[in-house]
Structures are given as C-alpha cells and as structure tokens.
N, C-alpha and C positions, 0 to 999 in steps of 0.2 A: 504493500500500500504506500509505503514514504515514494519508492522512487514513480509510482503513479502520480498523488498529489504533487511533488517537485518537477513533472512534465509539466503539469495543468497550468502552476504558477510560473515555467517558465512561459508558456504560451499566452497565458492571461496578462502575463507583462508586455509581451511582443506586441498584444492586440492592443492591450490600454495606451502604449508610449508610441507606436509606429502608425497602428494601422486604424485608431478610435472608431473600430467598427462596436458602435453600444449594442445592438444586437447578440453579435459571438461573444462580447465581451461579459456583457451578465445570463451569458447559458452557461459558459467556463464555472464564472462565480457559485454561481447555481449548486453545480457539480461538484465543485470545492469543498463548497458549506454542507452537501450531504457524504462527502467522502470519508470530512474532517472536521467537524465545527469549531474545537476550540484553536487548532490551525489556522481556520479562515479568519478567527476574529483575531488573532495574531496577524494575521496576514492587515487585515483593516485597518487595527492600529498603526499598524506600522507606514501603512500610505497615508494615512491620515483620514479615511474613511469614514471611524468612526472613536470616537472616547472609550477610552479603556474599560470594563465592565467588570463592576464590583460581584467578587462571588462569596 
C-alpha cells in the first residue's frame, strides 16, 4: 500500500503544479483519502489545504 499511495501523490502533485487539471486532480485526492486518510490529511496540511486537526 505505501508505494501505491506514494505513486498517487506523486501524480496528484504533477496534476496540481503542471497540468491544474481540477477534474483528475480531486479523483487522485478522492483515492488518497480512501487509501489512506490520516496520510491524506498529512498530505493537506502540508500544502496548506487544510489546518491541522485536533484528535
């Protein structure tokens, strides 16, 4: 599963920075967040997405 999720967000970067297809770009996301959720919200903080979430 790690080196699946680590395609998806390299691809999900390629689409967000090169190619701002918003379409492909939140199916990726989509996919992420059911892969891997507390990854994705890692992932989120980390673009700035979204505020860190108290647990």
């Amino acid at each position: 599963m790690p080196r699946i999720w680590f395609d998806m967000l390299t691809h999900t970067e390629r689409v967000r920075v090169l190619h701002r297809d918003d379409r492909e770009l939140a199916a990726v996301r989509r996919l992420m967040k059911k892969a891997n959720g507390s990854m994705f919200d890692c992932y989120l903080e980390k673009i700035g997405g979204r505020s860190p979430s108290i647990r």
